[in-house]
C-alpha positions in Angstrom: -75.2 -36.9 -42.2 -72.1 -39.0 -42.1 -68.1 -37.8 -41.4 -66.4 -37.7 -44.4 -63.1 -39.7 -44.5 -61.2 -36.7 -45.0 -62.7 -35.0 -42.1 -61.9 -38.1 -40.1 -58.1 -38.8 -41.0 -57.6 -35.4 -40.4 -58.9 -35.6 -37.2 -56.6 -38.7 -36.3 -53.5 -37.1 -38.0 -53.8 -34.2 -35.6 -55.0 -36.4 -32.4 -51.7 -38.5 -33.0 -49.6 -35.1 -33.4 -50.7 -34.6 -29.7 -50.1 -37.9 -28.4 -46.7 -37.9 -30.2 -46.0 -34.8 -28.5 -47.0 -36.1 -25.5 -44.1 -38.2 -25.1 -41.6 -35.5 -25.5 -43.0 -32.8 -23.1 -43.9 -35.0 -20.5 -41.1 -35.8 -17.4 -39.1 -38.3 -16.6 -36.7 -38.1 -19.8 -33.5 -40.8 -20.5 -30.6 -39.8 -22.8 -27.2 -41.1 -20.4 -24.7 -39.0 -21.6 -21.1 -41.3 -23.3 -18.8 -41.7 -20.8 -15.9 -40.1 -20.4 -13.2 -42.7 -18.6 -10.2 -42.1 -17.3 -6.8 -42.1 -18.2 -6.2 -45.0 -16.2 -8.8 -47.7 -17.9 -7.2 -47.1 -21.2 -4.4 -48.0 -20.7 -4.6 -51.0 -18.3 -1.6 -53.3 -17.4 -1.7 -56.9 -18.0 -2.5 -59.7 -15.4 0.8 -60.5 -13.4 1.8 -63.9 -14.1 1.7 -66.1 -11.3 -2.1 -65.1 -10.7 -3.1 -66.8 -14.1 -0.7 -69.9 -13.5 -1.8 -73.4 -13.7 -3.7 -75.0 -11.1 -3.8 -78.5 -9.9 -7.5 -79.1 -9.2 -7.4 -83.1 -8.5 -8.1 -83.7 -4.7 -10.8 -85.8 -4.0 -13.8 -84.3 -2.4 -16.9 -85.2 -0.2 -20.2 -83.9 -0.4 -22.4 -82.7 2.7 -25.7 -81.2 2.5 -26.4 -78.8 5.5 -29.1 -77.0 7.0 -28.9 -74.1 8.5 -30.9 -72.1 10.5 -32.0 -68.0 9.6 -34.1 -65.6 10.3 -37.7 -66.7 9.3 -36.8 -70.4 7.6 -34.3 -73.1 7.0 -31.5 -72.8 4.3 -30.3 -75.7 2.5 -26.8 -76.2 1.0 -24.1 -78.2 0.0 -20.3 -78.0 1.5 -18.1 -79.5 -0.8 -14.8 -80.3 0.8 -11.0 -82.3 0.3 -11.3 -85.5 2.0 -7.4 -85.3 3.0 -6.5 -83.9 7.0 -6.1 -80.3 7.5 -7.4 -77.1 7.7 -8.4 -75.7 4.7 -9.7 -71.8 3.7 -13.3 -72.0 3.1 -16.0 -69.9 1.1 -19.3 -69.1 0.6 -21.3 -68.5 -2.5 -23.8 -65.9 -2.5 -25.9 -65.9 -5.4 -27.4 -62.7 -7.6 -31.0 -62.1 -8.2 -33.7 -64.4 -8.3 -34.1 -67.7 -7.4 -30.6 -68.2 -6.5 -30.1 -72.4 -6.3 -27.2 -73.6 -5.3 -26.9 -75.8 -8.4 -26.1 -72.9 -10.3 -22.4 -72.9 -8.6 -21.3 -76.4 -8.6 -18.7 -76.7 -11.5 -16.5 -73.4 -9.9 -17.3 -74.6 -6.0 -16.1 -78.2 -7.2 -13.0 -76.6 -9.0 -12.3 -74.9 -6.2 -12.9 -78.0 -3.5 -10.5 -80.1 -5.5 -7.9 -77.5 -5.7 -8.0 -77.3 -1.4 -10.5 -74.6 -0.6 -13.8 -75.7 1.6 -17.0 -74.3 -0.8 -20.5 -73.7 0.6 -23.3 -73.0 -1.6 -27.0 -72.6 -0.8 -30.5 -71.8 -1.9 -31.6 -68.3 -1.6 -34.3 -67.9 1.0 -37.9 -67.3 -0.2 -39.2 -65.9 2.7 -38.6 -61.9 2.8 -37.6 -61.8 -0.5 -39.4 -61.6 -3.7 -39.2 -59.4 -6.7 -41.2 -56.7 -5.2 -39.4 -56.2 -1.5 -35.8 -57.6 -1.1 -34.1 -56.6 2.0 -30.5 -57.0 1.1 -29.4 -56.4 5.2 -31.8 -59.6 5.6 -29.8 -61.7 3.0 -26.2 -60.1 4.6 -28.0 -62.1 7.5 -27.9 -65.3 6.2 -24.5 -64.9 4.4 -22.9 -64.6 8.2 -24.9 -67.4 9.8 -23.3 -69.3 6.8 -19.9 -68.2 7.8 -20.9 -68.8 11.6 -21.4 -72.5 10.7 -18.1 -72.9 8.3 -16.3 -71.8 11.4 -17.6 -74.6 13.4 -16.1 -77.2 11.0 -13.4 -79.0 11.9 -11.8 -78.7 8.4 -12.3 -75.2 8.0 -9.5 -72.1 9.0 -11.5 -70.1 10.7 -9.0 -67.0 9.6 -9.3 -67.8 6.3 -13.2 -67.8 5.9 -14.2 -66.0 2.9 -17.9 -64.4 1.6 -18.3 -64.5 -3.1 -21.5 -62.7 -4.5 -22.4 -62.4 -8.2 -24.4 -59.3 -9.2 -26.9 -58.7 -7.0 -24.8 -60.4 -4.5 -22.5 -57.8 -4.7 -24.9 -55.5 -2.7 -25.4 -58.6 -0.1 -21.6 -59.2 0.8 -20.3 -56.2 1.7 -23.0 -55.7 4.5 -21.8 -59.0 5.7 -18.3 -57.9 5.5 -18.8 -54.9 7.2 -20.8 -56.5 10.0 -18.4 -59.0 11.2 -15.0 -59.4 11.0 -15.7 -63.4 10.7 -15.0 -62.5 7.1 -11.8 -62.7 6.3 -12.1 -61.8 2.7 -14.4 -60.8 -0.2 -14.9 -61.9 -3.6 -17.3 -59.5 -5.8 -18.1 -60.7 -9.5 -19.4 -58.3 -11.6 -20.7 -56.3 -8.5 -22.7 -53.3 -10.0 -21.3 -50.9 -6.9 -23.9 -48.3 -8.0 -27.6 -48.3 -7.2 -29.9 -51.3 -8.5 -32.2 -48.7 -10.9 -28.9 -47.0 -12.5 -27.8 -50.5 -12.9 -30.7 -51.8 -14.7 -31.1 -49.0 -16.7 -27.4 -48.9 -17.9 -28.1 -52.7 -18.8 -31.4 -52.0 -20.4 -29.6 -49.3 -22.8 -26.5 -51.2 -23.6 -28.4 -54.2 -24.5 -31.0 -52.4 -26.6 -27.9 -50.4 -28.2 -26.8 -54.5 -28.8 -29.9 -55.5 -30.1 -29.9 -52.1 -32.3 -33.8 -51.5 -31.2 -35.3 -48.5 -31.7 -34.7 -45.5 -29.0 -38.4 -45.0 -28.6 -37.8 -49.2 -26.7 -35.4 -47.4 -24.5 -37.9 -44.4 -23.4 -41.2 -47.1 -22.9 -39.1 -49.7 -20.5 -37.1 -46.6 -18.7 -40.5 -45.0 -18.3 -42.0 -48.1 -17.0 -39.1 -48.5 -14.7 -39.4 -44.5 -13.2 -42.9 -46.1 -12.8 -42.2 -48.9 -10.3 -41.9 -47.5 -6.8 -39.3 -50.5 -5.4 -37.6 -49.2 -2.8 -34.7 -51.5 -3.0 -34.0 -49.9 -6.1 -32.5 -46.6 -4.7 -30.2 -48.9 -2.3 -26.7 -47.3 -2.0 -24.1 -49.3 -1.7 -21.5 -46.8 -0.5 -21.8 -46.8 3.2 -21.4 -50.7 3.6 -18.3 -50.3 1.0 -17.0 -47.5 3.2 -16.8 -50.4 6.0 -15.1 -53.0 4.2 -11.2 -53.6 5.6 -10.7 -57.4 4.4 -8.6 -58.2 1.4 -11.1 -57.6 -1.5 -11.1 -59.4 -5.5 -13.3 -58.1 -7.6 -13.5 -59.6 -11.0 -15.1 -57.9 -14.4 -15.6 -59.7 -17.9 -15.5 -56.7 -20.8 -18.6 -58.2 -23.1 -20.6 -58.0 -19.9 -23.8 -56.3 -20.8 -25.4 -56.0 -17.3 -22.7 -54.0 -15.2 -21.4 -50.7 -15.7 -17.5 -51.8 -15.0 -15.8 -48.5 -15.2 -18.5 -46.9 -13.0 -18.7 -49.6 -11.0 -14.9 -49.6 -10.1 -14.9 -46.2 -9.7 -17.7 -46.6 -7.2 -15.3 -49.7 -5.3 -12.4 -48.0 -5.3 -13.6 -44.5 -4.0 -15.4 -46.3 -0.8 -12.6 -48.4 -0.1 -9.8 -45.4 0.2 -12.3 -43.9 2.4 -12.1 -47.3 4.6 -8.3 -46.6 4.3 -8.1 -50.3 2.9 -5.5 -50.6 0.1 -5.8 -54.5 -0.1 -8.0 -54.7 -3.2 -6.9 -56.1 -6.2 -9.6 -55.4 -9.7 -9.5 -57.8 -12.4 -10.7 -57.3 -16.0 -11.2 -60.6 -18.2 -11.2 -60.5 -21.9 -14.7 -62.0 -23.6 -15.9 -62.5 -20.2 -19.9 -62.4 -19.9 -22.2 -61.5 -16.4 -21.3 -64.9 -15.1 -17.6 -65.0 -16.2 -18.0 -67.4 -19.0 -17.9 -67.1 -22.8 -21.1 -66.2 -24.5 -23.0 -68.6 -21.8 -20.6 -71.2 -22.1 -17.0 -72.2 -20.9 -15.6 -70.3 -18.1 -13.4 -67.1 -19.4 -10.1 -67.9 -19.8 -8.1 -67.1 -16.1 -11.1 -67.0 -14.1 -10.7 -70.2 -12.0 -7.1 -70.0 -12.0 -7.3 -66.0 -11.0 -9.7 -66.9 -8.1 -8.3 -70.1 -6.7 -4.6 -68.4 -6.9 -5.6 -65.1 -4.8 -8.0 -67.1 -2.0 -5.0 -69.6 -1.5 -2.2 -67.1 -1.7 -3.7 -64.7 0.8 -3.2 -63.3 3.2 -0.2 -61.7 0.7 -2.1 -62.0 -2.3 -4.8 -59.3 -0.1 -1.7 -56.5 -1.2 -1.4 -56.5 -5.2 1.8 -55.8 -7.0 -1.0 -53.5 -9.3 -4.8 -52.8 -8.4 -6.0 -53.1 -11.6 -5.2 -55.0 -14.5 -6.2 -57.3 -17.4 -8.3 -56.3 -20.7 -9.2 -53.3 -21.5 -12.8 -52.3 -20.6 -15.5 -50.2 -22.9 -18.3 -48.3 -21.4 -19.6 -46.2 -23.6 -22.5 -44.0 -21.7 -23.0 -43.3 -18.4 -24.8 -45.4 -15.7 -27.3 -42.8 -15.0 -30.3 -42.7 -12.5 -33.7 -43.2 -14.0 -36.0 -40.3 -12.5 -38.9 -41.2 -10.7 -42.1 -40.6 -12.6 -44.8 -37.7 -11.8 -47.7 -38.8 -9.6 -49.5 -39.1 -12.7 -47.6 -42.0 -13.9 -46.5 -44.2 -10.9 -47.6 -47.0 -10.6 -50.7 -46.5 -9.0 -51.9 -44.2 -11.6 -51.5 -47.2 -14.4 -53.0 -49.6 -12.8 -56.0 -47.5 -12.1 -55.9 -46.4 -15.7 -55.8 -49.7 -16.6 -58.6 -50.5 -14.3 -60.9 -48.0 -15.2 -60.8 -49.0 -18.9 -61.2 -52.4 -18.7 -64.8 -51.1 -16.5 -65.4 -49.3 -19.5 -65.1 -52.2 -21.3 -67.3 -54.2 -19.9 -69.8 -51.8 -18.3 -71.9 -51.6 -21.5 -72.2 -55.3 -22.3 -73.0 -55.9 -18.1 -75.9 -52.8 -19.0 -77.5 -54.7 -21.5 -77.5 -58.0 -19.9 -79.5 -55.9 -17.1 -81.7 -54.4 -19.4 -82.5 -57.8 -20.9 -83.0 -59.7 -17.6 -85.2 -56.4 -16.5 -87.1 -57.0 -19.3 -86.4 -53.6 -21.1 -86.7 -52.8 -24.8 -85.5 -50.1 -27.1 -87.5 -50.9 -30.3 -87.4 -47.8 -32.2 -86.8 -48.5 -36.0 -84.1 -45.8 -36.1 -82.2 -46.6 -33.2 -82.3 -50.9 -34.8 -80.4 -49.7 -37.5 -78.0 -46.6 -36.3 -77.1 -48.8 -32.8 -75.6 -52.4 -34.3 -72.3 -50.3 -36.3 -71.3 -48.3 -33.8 -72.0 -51.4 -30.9 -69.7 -53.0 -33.2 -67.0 -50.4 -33.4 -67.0 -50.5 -29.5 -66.3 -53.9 -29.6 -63.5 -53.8 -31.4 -61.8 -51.3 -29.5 -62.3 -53.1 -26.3 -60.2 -56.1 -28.2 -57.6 -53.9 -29.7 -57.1 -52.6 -26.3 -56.7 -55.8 -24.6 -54.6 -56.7 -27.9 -52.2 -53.6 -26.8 -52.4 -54.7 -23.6 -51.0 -58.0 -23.7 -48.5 -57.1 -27.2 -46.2 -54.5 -24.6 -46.2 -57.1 -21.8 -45.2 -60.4 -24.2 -42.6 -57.6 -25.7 -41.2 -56.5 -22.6 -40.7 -60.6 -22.2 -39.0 -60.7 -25.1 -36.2 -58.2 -24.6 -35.5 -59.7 -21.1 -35.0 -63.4 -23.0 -33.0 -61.5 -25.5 -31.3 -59.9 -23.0 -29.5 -63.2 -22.1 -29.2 -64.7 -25.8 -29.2 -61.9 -28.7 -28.5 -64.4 -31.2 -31.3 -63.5 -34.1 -32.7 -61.0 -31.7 -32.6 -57.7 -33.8 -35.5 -58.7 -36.2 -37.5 -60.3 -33.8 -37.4 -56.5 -31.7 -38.1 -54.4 -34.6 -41.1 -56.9 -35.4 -42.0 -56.9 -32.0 -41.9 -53.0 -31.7 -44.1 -52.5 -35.3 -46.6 -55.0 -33.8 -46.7 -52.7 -30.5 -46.9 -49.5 -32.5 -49.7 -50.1 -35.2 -51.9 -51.7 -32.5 -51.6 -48.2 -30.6 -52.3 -46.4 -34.4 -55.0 -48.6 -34.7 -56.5 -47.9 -31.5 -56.3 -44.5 -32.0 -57.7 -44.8 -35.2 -60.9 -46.6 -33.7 -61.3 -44.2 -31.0 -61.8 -41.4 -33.7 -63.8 -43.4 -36.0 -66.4 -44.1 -33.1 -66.2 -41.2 -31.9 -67.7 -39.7 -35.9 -70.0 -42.7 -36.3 -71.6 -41.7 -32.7 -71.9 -38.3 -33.5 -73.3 -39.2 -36.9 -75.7 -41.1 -35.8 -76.9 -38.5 -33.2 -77.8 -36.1 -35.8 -79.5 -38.9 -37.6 -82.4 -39.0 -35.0 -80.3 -41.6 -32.6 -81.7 -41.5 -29.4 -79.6 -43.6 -26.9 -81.4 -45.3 -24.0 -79.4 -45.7 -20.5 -77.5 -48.9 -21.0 -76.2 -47.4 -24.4 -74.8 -43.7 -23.0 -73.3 -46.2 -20.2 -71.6 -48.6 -23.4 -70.6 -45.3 -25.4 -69.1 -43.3 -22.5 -67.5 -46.7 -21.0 -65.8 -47.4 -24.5 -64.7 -44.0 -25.8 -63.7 -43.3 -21.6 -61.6 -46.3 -21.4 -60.0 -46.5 -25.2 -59.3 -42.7 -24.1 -57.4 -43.5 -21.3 -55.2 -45.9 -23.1 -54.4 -43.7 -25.5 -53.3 -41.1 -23.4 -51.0 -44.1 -21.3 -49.5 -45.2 -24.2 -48.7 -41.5 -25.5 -47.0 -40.7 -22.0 -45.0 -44.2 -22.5 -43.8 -43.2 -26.4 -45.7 -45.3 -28.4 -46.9 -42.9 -30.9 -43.3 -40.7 -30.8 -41.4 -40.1 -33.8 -39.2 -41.2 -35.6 -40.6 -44.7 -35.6 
């Protein structure tokens, strides 16, 4: 007696119903609410003059590559420095996540050298640091012994020694500011201020509301992120903020998509009127990107000339006519924290989903090769002709599953490329996302096809032997378990 069609999409239509709802009842939910800024940000004075004026960037320079000596390894960098007499303010360059080379700061270092200030930049230790564990109090570490040897150079002021961090760096460099008063001042570039998870999930939604994807891409990747148990994630970056007394710059471009700016200022300015320090001066710079430059390209207008002015002017540049000026910035939702997910769905529990379906998977096929090499038999007539169909239905599964698999990492891939260069990157998402979403239909659609072909074929007269309980329970188990992962994660949600 077989299942009717009928009887079967019936049976899916209501399966996906609770999968779908799934999603919706389950913890941790995302929705940041829009941001309400202050008075102050919309209405933001413009740059004084004489930080944006011209400068003369045309001494000659010489080129040293150092290494010095941290906790763990060696650190390699390059000092670039005027060749004329005198003693000169110097900086370091602290890099943001990653691999963090040195090459990536030469154009600004060199700018910088040639218009009179000592640059060091070096390559981000690998030892300690990797994109599970990064100990940011370890990296302040190397940031000092940096300083330590600028202040043993002959051509160096050491009162004039600065610390620069980009992004992640802008967690690193106030630790080493409030550690030693070696540094003399601080440079943050689009320094989130807030924890690393609200960050990344603010970026994550702004750049999906960029890309115009489809909410349910929010929900999977800030699902998968409540997942991750990092602890460096949760890091607050008050208390080393609340320590800062050198002159700070901190400089924000308004089409960055990676930092909450108004949230992120907020977050600078609080801490630093708690550390009774009023010598910080925020900058925000029109069209300027995550690494202060034009869609990836030029430097934004004022950058160079905003940063060379205020290091060379100090120590009265340290005391700003205005604390904030420059472009007007948008943020349009809160930076909000992702919740941590139930025990059900850390980590741990997804990879050992994952695991125990891809034993289901297999545990059939490695049965029969047994029963083969053991010299075992099922020959009934009946069995010949009800096992092959649903054998094959099992095998297909096991590849859609795999195919599901590997579609949500290579899609996940593709919104961190696109995060960097959106150009053409809606259609590519919503293909991305339909290819993501009928695989997960599909599976589900196989799981309650096989499940009616099995129990057809038991009230045929089937009578499974060992192996074949072992290949039905292993396939059904596991495409189960997926099913129920991918529901938690939004897959089969609506609307599409």
């Amino acid at each position: 007696m077989r299942t009717g069609r009928g009887t079967v999409s019936v049976a899916a239509g209501l399966v996906l119903v609770v999968l779908a709802s799934v999603g919706y009842v389950l913890p941790p939910a995302f929705d940041p609410p829009p941001l309400r800024a202050d008075a102050v940000f919309r209405s933001i004075p413009a740059q004084p003059p004489a930080e944006l004026r011209p400068v003369v960037a045309a001494e000659p320079i010489g080129l040293q590559h150092v290494s010095v000596e941290a906790r763990g390894q060696t650190l390699e960098g390059t000092v670039r420095a005027p060749l004329s007499p005198g003693r000169r303010p110097a900086m370091v360059f602290v890099s943001g996540s990653g691999n963090g080379s040195r090459e990536e700061f030469t154009p600004q270092a060199e700018f910088l050298a040639r218009a009179g200030v000592v640059t060091l930049a070096y390559d981000k230790r690998t030892v300690g640091y990797n994109f599970r564990d990064r100990d940011f109090g370890l990296l302040a570490d190397d940031v000092l012994r940096m300083v330590s040897y600028l202040a043993t150079r002959p051509d160096v002021d050491p009162e004039r020694i600065g610390v620069w961090g980009v992004s992640e760096g802008g967690w690193v460099v106030p630790i080493a500011a409030a550690r030693s008063a070696a540094v003399k001042f601080v440079v943050l570039v689009s320094s989130p201020n807030v924890s690393p998870l609200r960050q990344v999930a603010w970026a994550l939604n702004e750049q999906l509301l960029r890309l115009r994807a489809p909410i349910g891409v929010r929900d999977l990747l800030t699902r998968a992120m409540g997942a991750v148990g990092f602890d460096f994630l949760r890091h607050d970056a008050t208390p080393a903020l609340r320590r800062v007394s050198q002159p700070v710059l901190a400089l924000y471009g308004t089409t960055d998509p990676s930092i909450p700016f108004v949230e992120s200022t907020r977050a600078l300015t609080a801490a630093l009127r708690e550390a009774g320090n009023d010598r910080y001066t925020i900058r925000f710079l029109a069209d300027g990107d995550h690494a202060m430059r034009v869609n990836g390209g030029p430097f934004t207008a004022g950058y160079l000339e905003t940063l060379t002015n205020w290091i060379k002017g100090l120590p009265g540049t340290g005391a700003p006519s205005v604390h904030l000026a420059g472009a007007t910035p948008v943020q349009r939702f809160e930076a909000s924290d992702v919740p941590a997910a139930p025990w059900y769905a850390g980590g741990t529990m997804l990879g050992l989903t994952i695991c125990l379906a891809a034993v289901g998977y297999v545990a059939g096929p490695v049965a029969a090769v047994l029963v083969r090499l053991r010299g075992g038999r099922h020959t009934a007539e009946i069995d010949l002709r009800l096992w092959p169909p649903i054998r094959r239905r099992l095998g297909r599964m096991a590849w859609t599953g795999l195919g599901l698999l590997l579609s949500v990492v290579a899609f996940i891939t593709l919104l961190v490329l696109f995060s960097v260069n959106q150009a053409g990157a809606w259609p590519a998402v919503l293909a991305g996302w339909l290819v993501v979403r009928v695989l997960a239909v599909l599976m589900l659609v196989q799981e309650v096809t096989a499940v009616a072909a099995v129990v057809a074929a038991l009230r045929e007269g089937l009578r499974p032997s060992r192996w074949q309980h072992v290949a039905i329970a292993g396939g059904l188990g596991g495409t189960g378990l997926l099913l129920v992962a991918a529901a938690y994660y939004g897959l089969f949600s609506f609307p599409w």
